[in-house]
C-alpha positions as CSV (number, residue, x, y, z in Angstrom):
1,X,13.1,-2.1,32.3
2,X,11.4,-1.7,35.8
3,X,13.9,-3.2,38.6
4,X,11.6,-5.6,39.9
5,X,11.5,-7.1,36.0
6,X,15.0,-6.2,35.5
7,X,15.9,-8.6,39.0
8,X,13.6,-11.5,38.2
9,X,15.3,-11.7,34.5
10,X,18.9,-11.7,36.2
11,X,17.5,-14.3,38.8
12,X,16.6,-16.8,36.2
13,X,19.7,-16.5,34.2
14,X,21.9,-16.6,37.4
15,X,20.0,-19.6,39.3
16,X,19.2,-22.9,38.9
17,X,15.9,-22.2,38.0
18,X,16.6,-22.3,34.8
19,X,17.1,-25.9,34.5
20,X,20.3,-26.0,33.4
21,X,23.1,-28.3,35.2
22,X,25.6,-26.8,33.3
23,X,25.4,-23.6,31.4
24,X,26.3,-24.4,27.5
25,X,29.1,-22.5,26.5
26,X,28.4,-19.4,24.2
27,X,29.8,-19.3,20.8
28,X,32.3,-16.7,20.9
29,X,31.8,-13.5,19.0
30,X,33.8,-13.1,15.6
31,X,30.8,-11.4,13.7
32,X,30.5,-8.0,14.9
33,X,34.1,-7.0,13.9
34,X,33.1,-7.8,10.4
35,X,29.6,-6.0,10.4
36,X,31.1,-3.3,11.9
37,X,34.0,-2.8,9.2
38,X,30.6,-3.0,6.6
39,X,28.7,-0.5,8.6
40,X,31.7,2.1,7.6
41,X,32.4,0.5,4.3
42,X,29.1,2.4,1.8
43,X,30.5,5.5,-0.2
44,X,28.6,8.5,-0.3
45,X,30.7,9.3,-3.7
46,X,29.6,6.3,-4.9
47,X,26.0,6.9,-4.3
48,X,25.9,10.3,-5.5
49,X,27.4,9.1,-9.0
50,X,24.4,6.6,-9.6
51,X,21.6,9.0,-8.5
52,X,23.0,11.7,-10.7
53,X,23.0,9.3,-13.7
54,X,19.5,7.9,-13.0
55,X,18.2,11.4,-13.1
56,X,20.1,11.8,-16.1
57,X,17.4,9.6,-18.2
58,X,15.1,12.4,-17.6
59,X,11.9,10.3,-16.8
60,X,12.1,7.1,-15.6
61,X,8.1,6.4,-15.0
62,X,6.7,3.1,-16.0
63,X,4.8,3.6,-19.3
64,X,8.0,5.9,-20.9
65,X,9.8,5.3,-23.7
66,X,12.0,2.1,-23.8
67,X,14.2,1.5,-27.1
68,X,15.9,5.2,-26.5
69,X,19.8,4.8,-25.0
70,X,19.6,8.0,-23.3
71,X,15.7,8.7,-21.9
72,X,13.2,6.6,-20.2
73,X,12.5,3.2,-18.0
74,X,14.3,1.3,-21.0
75,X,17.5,2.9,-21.0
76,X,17.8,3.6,-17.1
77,X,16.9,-0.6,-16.8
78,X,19.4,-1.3,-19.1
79,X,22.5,0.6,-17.0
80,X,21.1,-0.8,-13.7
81,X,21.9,-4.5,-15.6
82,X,25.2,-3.2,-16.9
83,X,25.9,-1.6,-13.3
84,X,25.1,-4.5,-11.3
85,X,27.3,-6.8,-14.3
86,X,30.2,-4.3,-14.0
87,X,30.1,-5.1,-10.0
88,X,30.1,-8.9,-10.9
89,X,32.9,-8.4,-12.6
90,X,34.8,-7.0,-10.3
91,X,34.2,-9.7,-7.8
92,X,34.9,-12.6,-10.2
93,X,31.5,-13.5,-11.7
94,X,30.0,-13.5,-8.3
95,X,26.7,-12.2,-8.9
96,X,23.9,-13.9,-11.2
97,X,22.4,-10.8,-12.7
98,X,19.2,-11.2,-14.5
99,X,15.6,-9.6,-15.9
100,X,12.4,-10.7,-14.4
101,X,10.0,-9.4,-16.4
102,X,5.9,-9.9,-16.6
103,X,3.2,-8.4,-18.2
104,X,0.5,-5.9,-17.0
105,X,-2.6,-6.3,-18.3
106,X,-4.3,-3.3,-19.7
107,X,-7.5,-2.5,-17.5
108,X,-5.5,-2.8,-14.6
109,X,-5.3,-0.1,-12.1
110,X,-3.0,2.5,-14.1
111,X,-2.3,0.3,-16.7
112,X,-3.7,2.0,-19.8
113,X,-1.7,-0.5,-22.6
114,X,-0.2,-4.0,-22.0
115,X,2.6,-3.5,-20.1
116,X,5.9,-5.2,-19.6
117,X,7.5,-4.5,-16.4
118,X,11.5,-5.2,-15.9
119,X,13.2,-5.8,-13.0
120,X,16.6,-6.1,-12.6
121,X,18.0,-8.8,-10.0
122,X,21.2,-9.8,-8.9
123,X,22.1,-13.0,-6.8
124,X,25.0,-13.4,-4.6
125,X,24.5,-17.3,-4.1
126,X,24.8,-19.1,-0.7
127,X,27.8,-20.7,0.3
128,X,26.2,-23.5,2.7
129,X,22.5,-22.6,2.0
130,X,21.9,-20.7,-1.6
131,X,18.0,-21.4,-1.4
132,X,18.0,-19.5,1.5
133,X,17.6,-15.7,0.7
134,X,17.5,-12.2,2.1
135,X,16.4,-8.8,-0.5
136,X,17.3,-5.5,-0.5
137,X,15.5,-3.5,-3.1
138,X,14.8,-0.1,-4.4
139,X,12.3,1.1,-7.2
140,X,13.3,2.1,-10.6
141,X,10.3,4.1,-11.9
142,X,10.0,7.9,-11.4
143,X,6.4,10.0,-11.7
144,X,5.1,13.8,-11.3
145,X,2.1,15.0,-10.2
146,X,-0.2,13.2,-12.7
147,X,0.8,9.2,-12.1
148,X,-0.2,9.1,-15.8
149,X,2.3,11.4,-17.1
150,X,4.9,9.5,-18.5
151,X,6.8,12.1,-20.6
152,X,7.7,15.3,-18.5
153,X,11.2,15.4,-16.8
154,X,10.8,13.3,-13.7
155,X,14.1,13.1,-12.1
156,X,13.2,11.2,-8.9
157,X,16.5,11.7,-7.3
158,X,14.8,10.7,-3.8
159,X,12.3,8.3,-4.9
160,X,13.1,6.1,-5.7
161,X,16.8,6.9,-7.2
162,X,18.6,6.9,-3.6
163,X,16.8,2.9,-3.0
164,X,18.3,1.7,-6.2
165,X,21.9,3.6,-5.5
166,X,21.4,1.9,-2.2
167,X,21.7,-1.6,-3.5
168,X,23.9,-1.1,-6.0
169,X,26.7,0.4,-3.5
170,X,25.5,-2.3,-0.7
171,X,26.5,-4.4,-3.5
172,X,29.9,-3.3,-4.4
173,X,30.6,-4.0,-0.4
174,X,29.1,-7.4,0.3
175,X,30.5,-8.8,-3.3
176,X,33.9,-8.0,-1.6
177,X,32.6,-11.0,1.0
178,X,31.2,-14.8,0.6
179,X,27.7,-15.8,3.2
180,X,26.4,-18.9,3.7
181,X,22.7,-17.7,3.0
182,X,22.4,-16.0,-0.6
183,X,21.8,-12.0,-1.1
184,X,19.4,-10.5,-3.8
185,X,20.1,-6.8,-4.9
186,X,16.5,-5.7,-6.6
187,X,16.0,-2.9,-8.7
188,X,12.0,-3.6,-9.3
189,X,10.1,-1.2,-11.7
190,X,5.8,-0.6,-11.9
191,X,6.1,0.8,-8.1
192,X,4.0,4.2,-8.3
193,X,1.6,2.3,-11.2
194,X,0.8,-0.4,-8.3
195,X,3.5,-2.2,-6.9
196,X,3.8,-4.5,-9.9
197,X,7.4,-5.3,-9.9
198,X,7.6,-6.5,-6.2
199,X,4.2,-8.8,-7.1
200,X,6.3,-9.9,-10.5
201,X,9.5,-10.8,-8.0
202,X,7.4,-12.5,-5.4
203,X,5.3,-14.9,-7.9
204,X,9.2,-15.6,-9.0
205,X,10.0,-16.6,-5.5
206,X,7.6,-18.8,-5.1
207,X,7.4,-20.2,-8.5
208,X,11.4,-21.1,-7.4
209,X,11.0,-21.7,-3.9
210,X,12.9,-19.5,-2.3
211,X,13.4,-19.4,1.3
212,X,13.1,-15.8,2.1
213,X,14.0,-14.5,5.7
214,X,13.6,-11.0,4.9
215,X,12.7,-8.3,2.3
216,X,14.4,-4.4,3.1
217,X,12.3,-2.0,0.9
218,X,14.5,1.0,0.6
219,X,11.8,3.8,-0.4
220,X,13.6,7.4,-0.3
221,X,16.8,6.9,1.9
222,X,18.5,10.5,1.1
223,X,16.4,13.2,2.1
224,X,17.9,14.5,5.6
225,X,15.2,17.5,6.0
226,X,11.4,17.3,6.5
227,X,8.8,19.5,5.0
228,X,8.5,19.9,9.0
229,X,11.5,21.7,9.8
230,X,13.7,19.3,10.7
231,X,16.4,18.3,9.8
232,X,17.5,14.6,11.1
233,X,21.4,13.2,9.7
234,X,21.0,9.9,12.4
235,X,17.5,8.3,12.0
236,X,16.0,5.9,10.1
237,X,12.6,4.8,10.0
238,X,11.8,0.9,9.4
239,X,7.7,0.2,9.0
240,X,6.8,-3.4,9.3
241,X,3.2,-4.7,9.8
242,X,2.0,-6.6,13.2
243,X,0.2,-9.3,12.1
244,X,0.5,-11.9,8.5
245,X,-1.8,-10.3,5.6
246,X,-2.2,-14.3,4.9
247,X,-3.1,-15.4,8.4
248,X,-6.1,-18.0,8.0
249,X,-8.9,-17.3,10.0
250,X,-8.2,-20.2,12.3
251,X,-4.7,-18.9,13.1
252,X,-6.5,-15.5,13.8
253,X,-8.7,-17.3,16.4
254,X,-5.3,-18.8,17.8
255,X,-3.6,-15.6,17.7
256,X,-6.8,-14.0,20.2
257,X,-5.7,-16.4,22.8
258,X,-1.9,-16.8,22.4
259,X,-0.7,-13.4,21.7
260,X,1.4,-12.7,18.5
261,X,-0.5,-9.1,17.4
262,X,2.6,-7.3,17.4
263,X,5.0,-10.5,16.7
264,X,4.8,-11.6,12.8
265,X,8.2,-12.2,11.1
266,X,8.1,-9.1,9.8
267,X,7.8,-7.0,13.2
268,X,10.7,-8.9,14.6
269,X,12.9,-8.7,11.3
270,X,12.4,-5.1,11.7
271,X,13.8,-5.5,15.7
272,X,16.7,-7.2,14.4
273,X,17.7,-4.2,11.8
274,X,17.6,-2.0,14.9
275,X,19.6,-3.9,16.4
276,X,22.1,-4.0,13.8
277,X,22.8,-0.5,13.7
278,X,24.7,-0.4,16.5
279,X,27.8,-1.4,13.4
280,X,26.5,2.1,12.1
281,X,28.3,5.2,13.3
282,X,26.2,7.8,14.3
283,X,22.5,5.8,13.6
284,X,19.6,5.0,15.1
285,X,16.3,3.6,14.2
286,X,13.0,4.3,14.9
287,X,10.8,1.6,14.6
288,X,7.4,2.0,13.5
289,X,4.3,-0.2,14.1
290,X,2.6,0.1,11.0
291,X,2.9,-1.4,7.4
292,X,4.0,1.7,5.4
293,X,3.1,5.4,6.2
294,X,-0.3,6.1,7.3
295,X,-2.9,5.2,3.7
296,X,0.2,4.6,1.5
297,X,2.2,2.0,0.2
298,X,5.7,0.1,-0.8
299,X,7.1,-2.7,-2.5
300,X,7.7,-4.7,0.8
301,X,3.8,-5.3,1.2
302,X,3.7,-7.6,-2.1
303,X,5.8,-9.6,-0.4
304,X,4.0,-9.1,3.0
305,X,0.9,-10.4,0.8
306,X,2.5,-13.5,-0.4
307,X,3.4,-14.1,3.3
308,X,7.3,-13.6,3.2
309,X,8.6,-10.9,5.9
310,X,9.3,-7.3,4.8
311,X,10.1,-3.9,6.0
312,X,10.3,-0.5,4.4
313,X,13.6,1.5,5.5
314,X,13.4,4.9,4.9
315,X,14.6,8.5,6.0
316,X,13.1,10.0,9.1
317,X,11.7,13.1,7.7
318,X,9.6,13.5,4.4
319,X,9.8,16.4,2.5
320,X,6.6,15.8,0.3
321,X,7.1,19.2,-1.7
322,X,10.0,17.1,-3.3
323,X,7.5,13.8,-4.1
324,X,5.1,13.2,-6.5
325,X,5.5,16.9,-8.1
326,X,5.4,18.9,-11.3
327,X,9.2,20.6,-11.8
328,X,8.1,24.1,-10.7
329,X,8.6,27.3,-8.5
330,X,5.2,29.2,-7.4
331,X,4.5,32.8,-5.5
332,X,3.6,32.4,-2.1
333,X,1.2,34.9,-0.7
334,X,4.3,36.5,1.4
335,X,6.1,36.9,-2.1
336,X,7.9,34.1,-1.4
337,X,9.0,31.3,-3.8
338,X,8.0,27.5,-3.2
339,X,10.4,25.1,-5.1
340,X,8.8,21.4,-6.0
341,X,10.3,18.6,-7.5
342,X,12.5,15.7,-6.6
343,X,15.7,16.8,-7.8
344,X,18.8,16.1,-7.2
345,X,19.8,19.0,-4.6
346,X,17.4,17.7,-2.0
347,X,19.7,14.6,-1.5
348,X,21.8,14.0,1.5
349,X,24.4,11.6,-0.1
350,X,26.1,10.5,2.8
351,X,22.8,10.2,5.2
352,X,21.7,7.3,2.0
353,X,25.0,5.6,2.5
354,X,24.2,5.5,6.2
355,X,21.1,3.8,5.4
356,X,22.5,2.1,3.0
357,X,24.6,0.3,5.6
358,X,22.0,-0.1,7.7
359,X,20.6,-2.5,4.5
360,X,24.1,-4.0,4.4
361,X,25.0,-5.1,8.1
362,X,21.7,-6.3,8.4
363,X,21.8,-8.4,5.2
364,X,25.1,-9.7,6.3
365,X,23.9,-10.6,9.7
366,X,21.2,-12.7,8.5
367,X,23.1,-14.0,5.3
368,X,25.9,-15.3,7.6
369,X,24.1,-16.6,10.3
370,X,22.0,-20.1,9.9
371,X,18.4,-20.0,8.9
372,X,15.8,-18.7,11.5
373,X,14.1,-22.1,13.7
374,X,11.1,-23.5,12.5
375,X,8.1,-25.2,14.1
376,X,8.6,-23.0,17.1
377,X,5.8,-23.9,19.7
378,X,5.5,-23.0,23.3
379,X,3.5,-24.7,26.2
380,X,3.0,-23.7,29.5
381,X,-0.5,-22.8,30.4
382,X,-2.0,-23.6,34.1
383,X,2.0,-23.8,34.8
384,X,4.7,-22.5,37.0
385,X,6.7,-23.3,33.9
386,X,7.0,-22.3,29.9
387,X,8.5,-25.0,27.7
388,X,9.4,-24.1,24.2
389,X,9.9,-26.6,21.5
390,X,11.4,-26.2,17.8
391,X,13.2,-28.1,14.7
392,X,16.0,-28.4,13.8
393,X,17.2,-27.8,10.1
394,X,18.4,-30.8,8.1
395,X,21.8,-31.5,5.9
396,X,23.8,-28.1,4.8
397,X,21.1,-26.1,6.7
398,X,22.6,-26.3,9.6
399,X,26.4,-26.5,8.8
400,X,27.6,-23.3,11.3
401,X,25.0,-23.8,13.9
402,X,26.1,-23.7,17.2
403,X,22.9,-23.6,19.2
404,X,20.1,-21.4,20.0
405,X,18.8,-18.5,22.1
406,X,16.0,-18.1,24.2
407,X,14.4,-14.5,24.3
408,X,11.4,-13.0,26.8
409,X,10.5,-9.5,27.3
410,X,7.6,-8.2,29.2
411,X,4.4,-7.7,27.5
412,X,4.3,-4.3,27.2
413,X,8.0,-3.8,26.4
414,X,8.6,-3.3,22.5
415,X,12.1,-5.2,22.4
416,X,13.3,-8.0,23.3
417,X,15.2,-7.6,26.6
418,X,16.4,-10.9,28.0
419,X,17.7,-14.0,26.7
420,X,19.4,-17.1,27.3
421,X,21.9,-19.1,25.3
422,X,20.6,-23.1,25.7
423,X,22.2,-24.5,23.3
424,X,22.2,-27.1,20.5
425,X,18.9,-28.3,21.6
426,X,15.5,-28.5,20.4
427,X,13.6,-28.0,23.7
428,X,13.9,-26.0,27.0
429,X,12.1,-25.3,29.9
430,X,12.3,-21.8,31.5
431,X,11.4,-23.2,35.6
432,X,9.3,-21.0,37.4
433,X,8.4,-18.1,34.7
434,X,4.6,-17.9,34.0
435,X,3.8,-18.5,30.4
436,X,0.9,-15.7,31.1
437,X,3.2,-12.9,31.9
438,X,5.9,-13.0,28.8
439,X,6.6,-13.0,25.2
440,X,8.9,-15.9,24.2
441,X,11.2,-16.2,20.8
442,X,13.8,-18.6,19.4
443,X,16.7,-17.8,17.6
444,X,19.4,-19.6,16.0
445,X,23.4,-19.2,17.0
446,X,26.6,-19.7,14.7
447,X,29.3,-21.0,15.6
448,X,30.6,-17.4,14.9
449,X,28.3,-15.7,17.5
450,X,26.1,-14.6,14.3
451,X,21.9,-14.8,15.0
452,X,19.4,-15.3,13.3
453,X,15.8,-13.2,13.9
454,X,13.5,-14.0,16.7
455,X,10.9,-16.4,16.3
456,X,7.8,-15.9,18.0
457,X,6.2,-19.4,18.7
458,X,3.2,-20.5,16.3
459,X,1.7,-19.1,13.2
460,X,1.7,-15.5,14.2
461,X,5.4,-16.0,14.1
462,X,6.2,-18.1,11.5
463,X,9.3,-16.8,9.3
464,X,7.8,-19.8,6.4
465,X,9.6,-22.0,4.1
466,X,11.6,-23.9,7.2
């Protein structure tokens, strides 16, 4: 921050200005210690075990075989369910695992035959608020070069083998814990056809109302070395979009005037994974203003499309000889050999379990702390001062809430650099800071120092569901 922003931020925290007779008292931090025990807690071991036996069903592409035990989208479903069942187990019964399943029209974009598409769930319910939920998934299916070839050896160790390994280990370590906001571990299937598994689980939200505060699309967490040389062990990528794909043309007109271009829920759910990985040794995360890689897609933006917020977490560096690819070595014109295919030596077991904890603190810090604010509105135009307004949540909702904090950062700055803890109220003015000249959030404090995602006031910001 430049020191002249740097000394009118620590002015109006330090001075009166503020408004405040008496500064509420911060919750006191007993949070972090547990997120950082989970940050170490995701086995590489573990994680290599289940991508070597979902590579073991040979092809795992969408329209394969699936009534054989051993090969095919049928058999590798069916272990993901027994997987996820074994974990429940282990913690007691504490995980609802089920199928949700639709059908795919044929006609439809790769969709040759009618098509039933399984995806595999499990729920870790809510303590205080179970209809409040956060997602971490992976994809199940597996292609090569021809998206229509559903019988050649596909091992899609990488994609999307490491995403599912991710939430089955992030799994085994958050089962060991209970949250007041419920946790869904996703294996979704139909990804490289179109997507259709994440569209199949999103219609399912809705249909059930669920509250969702955030969906982590893990899309090829294990490869450590780019087709660009590099090789990068400490970075992860998170894409999120800027702006709602449902945003009405009225809040569009709003947002022209107000701000909020790079402020949807699901640009500041991505700020709030990067700043969980501080509980992740050795990690950081590059942020990335876009909704998925440049032309492509993931399985958050179904759920971008049905307006809940989502990210894609991913490695650093793609290596695209190892995506999408025919198993095959060719000549170079040097006489050298070029290796394709997205086996399982081009996997970097323990960088997936660092990203895999990146999915996990994150999760816990979102499923332990109460649910974002809602109604979040701000006022402060022709004004020497900004006044920010906002609900608060009714009945078990907001059992653990302690208060909330106030956030600003210049308008150029990409994070979120000051705040101010105001307590359990549902107003405050900031005296003497020009609405024109700052971004403003909400966010919601436990009583255990836990917080909930930014807010951005108005539509552009609007988590939904509160």
């Amino acid at each position: 921050m430049r020191p002249d922003r740097l000394a009118l931020a620590t002015a109006l925290i330090l001075t009166p200005v503020m408004g405040l007779a008496q500064a509420p008292i911060v919750p006191t931090d007993t949070v972090s210690a547990r997120l950082d025990a989970i940050g170490r807690a995701p086995s590489a071991q573990n994680i290599e075990v289940d991508i070597r036996k979902l590579v073991s069903f040979g092809t795992r592409h969408t329209l394969s075989d699936t009534t054989s035990n051993t090969r095919g989208i049928g058999a590798a479903t069916r272990w993901i369910f027994d997987e996820f069942s074994r974990i429940s187990n282990a913690c007691g019964g504490c995980l609802d695992v089920q199928y949700v399943r639709g059908t795919i029209k044929a006609g439809e974009p790769r969709i040759p035959r009618d098509t039933e598409v399984t995806n595999v769930i499990a729920i870790q319910r809510g303590t205080v608020d179970p209809n409040r939920y956060v997602i971490m998934s992976g994809d199940i299916d597996s292609r090569v070069t021809d998206v229509m070839d559903s019988t050649s050896d596909s091992p899609g160790a990488n994609d999307n083998a490491s995403g599912v390994a991710g939430a089955l280990e992030a799994a085994r370590v958050l089962s060991k814990q209970k949250f007041a906001g419920s946790i869904v571990y996703a294996a979704l299937a139909g990804e490289e056809q179109g997507l259709y598994g994440g569209r199949i689980l999103a219609e399912h939200a809705k249909a059930n109302q669920w509250r969702i505060v955030g969906v982590l699309n893990n899309d090829m967490i294990g490869n450590s070395t780019g087709i660009d040389g590099i090789t990068d062990k400490r970075t992860a990528r998170v894409f999120s979009e800027g702006t709602r794909a449902n945003e009405t043309p009225e809040e569009a007109r709003q947002r022209r005037f107000t701000g909020g271009e790079v402020d949807s829920a699901s640009r500041n759910l991505a700020r709030y994974i990067k700043k969980q990985a501080r509980h992740v040794p050795d990690l950081e995360v590059m942020l990335v203003y876009r909704l998925d890689r440049f032309g492509r897609g993931g399985h958050h933006r179904p759920f971008n499309d049905a307006g809940y917020p989502g990210v894609r977490v991913m490695e650093a560096h793609e290596h695209y000889d190892r995506q999408h690819q025919d198993l095959r070595t060719e000549t170079q014109i040097d006489g050298s050999r070029r290796v394709y295919g997205d086996t399982i030596d081009g996997v970097d077991f323990a960088y997936a379990a660092k990203l895999t904890a990146l999915d996990a603190v994150s999760m816990a810090a979102i499923a332990a702390a109460p649910p974002p604010p809602a109604g979040v509105k701000i006022e402060g135009a022709v004004s020497a001062d900004t006044m920010l307004t906002w609900q608060r949540p009714a009945g078990t909702q907001a059992e653990g809430l302690a208060g909330y904090r106030i956030y600003w950062r210049a308008t150029d700055e990409a994070q979120w650099s000051n705040s101010v803890y105001v307590g359990d109220v549902t107003s405050h003015v900031l005296k003497n800071m020009v609405i024109d000249n700052w971004f403003f959030g909400v966010a919601s404090v436990g009583t255990d120092g836990s917080e909930s995602p930014v807010v951005f006031p108005g539509a552009a910001g609007n988590f939904g569901g509160y």
